[in-house]
C-alpha positions as CSV (number, residue, x, y, z in Angstrom):
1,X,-0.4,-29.6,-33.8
2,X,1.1,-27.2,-31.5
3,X,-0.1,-24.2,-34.1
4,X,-3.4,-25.0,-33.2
5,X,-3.1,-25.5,-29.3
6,X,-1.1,-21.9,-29.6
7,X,-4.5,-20.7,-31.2
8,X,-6.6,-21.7,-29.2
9,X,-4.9,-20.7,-26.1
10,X,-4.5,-17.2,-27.8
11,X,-8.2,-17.3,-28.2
12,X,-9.4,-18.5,-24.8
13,X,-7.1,-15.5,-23.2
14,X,-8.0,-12.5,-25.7
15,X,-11.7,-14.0,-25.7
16,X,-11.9,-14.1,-21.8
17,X,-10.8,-10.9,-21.6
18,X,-13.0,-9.0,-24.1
19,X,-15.8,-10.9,-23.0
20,X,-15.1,-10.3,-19.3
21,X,-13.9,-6.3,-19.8
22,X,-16.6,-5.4,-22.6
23,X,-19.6,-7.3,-21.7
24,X,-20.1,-9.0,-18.6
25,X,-18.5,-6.0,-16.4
26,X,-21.0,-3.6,-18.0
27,X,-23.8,-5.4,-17.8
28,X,-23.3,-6.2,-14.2
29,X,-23.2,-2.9,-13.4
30,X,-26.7,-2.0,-15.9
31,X,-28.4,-5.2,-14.1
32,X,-27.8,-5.0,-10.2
33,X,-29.0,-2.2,-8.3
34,X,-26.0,-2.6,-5.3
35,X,-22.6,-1.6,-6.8
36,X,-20.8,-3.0,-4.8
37,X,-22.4,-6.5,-5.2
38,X,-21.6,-5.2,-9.2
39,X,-17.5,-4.4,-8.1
40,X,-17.3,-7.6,-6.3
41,X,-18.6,-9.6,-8.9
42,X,-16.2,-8.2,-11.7
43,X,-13.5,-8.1,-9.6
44,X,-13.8,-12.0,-9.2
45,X,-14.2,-12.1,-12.7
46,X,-11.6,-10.0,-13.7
47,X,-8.9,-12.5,-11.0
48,X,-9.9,-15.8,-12.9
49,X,-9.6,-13.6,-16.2
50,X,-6.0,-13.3,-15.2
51,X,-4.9,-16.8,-13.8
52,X,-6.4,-17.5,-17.4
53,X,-3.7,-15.1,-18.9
54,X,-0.8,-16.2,-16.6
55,X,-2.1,-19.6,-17.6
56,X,-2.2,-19.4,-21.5
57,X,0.3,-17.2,-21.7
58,X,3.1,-19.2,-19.7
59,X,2.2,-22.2,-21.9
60,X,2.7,-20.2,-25.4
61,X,6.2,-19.5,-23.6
62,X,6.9,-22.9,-23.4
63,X,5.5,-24.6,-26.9
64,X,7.5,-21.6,-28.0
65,X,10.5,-22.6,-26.2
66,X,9.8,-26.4,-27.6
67,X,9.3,-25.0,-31.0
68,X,12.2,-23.0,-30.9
69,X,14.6,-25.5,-30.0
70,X,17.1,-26.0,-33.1
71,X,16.0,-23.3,-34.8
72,X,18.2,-21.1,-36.1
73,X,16.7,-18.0,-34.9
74,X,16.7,-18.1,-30.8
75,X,13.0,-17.6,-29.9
76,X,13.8,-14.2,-28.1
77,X,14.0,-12.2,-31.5
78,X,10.5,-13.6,-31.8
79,X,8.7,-10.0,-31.7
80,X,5.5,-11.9,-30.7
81,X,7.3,-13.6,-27.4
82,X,7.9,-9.8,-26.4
83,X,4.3,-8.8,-27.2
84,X,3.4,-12.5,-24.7
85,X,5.7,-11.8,-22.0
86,X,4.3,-8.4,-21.7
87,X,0.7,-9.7,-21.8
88,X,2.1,-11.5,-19.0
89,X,3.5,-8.6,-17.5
90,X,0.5,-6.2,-17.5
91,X,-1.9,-9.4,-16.3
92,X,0.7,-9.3,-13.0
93,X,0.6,-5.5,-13.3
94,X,-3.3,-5.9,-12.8
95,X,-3.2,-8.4,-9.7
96,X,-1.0,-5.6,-8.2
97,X,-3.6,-3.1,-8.5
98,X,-6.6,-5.4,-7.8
99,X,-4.7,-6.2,-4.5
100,X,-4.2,-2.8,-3.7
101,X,-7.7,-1.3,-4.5
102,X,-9.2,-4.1,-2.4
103,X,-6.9,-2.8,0.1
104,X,-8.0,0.6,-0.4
105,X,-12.3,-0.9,-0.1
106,X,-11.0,-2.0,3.7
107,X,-13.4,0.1,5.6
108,X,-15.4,1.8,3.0
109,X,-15.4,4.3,0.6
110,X,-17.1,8.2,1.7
111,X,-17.7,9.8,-1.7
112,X,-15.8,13.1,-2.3
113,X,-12.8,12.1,0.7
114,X,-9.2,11.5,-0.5
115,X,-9.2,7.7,0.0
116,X,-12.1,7.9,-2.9
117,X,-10.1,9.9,-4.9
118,X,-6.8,7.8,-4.8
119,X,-9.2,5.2,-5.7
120,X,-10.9,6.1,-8.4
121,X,-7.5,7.2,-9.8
122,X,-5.8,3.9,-9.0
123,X,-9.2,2.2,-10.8
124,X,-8.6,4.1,-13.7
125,X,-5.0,3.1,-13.9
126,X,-6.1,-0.7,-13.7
127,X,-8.5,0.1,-16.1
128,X,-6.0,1.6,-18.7
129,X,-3.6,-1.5,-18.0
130,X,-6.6,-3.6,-19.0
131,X,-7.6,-1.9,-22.2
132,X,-3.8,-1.7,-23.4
133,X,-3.2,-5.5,-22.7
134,X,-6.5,-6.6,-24.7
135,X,-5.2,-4.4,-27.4
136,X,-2.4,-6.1,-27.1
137,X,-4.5,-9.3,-27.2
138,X,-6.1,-8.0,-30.6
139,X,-2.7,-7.1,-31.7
140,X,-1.9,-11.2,-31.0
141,X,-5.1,-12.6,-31.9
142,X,-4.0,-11.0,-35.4
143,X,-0.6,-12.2,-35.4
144,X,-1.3,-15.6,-34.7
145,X,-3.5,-16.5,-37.1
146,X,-0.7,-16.5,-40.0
147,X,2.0,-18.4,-38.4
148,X,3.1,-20.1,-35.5
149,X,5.1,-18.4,-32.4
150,X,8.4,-19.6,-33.6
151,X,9.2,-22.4,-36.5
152,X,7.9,-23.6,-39.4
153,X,4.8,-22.6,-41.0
154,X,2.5,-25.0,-39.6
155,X,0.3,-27.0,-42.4
């Protein structure tokens, strides 16, 4: 039982964010003629994207930590609980920079001035972080379709 709540927690993560980063960002953008009303819109996707990844993934943590218990291989030499915690990890890492580049949106942005520039390099930063973490999330999706996160093969 817990194989399949792991799956489909792995799939309502990886799913959200593909869906969020791949479609409905760029479609925003290609259907709304004010960008900002575009930005602001996928950024409030993009923050319930992640309290769905800090969501899933802390509760893989813990039916891996349930699994895990009498096992004779502790759960941290689990190479997929690395690959989760740093999901985790780069999910925080992205509400860090969301915070900050809303910050940075405080009074506007002037094309071409040095507060544009540090912007458009801190988006691009958040924008790397995204792509590796679904990656990552292909890299789990993949993973955890054989087995379970620790244990047993599951029937």
């Amino acid at each position: 039982m817990l194989a399949i709540g792991e799956r489909l927690l792995i799939t309502l993560w990886v799913g959200a964010m593909w869906t969020v980063g791949y479609m409905a960002a760029p479609v925003l953008f290609n259907v709304l003629d004010d960008p900002q009303l575009a930005g602001n819109l996928a950024g409030e996707l993009f923050k319930w994207v992640g309290v769905i990844g800090i969501v899933c993934g802390l509760l893989l943590l813990a039916t891996a930590l349930t699994r895990a218990s009498g096992q004779p291989k502790p759960v941290w030499k689990h190479g997929r609980m690395w690959l989760v915690l740093a999901m985790i990890l780069l999910v925080l890492a992205d509400f860090l920079m969301q915070h900050m580049l809303g910050l940075m949106k405080i009074g506007g942005l002037t094309e071409g001035t040095q507060k544009a520039q540090e912007f458009a390099f801190m988006h691009g930063l958040a924008s790397g972080l995204y792509l590796l973490n679904s990656l990552l999330g292909v890299v789990l999706v993949v993973v955890g379709t054989g087995r379970p996160l620790t244990g047993p093969r599951a029937a």
